[in-house]
C-alpha positions as CSV (number, residue, x, y, z in Angstrom):
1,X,100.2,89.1,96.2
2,X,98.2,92.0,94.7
3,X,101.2,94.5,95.6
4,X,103.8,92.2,93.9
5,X,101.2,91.9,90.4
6,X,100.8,95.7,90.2
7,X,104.5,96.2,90.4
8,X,105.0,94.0,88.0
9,X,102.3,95.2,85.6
10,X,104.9,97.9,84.7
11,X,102.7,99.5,81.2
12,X,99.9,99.2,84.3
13,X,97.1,97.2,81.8
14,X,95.9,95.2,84.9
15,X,97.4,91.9,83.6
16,X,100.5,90.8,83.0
17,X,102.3,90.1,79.6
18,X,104.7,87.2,79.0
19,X,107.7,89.8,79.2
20,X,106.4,91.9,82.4
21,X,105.7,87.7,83.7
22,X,109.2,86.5,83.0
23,X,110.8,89.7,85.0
24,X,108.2,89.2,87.5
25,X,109.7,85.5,88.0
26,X,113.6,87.4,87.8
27,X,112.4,89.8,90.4
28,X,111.2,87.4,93.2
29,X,114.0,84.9,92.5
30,X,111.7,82.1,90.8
31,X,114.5,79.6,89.6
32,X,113.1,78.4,86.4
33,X,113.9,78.3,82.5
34,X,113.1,80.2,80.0
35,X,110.4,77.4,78.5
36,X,109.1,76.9,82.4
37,X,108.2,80.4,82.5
38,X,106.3,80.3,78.9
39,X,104.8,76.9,80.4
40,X,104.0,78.6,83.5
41,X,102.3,81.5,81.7
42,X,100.2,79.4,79.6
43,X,99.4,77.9,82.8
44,X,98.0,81.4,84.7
45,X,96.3,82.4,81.1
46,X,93.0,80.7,81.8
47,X,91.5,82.6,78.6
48,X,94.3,82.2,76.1
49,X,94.8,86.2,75.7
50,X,98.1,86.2,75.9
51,X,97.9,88.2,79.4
52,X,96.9,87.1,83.0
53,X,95.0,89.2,84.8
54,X,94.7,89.5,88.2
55,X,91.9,87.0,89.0
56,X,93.5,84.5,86.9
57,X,96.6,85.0,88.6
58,X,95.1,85.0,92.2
59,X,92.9,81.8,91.1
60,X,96.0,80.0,90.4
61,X,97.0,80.2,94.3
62,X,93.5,80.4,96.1
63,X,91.7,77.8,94.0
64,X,87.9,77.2,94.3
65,X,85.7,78.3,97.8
66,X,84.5,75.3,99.1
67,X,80.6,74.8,99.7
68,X,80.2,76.0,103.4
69,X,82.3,79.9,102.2
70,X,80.0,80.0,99.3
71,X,77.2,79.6,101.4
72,X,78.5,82.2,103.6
73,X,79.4,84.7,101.6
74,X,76.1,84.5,100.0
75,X,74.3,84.9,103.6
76,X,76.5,87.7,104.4
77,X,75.8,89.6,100.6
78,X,72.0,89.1,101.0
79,X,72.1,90.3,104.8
80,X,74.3,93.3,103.6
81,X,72.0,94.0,100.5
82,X,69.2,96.0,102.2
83,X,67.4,96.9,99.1
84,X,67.8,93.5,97.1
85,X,69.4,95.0,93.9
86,X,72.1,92.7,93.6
87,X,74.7,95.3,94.6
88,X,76.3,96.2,98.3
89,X,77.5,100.2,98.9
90,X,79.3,101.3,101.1
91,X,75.8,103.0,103.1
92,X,75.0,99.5,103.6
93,X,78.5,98.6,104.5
94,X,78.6,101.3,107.0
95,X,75.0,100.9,108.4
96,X,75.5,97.2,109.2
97,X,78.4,97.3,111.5
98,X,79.2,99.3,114.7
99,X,82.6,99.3,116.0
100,X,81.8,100.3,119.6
101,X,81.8,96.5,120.9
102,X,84.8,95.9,119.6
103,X,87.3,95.1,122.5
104,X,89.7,97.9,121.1
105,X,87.2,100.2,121.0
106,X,85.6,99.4,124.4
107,X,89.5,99.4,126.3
108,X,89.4,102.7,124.2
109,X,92.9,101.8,122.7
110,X,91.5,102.8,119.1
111,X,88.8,105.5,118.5
């Protein structure tokens, strides 16, 4: 989905406009009107700018995490956060997970 929004974020603003929307629509053979489209749009365009962007877009299809995800994905950010700062790099990233028990990696058919 992210591939088919930057192609069709041709001026490359991150968002979409109504025109680069309604080609968007033509291009991936979305049989509505004219009027659907606009209705559509207004639809995506949670903040009224006249533009989706890519989380509203993306929002639109993958709705809201239930409960037990949020809860999850907060576990995993504060496990991942070594230094509590609010933010995860990519040290952390890198520090907190070893390949090497991976089956691939043990049957050595990646390395």
């Amino acid at each position: 989905m992210r591939r088919a929004f930057m192609i069709a974020d041709e001026n490359d603003t991150k968002s979409l406009t109504l025109p680069e929307f309604n080609k968007f629509c033509h291009d991936y053979r979305i049989l509505i009107s004219g009027n659907e489209i606009k209705e559509l749009f207004g639809e995506f365009d949670t903040n009224r700018n006249r533009e989706i962007n890519y989380e509203e877009f993306i929002s639109a299809f993958v709705g809201e995490m239930c409960e037990r995800r949020k809860r999850l994905i907060t576990i995993l950010f504060e496990t991942l956060d070594k230094d509590k700062i609010g933010f995860v790099n990519l040290d952390e990233i890198r520090n907190s997970f070893s390949p090497t028990l991976h089956p691939d990696a043990i049957s050595w058919k990646k390395n």
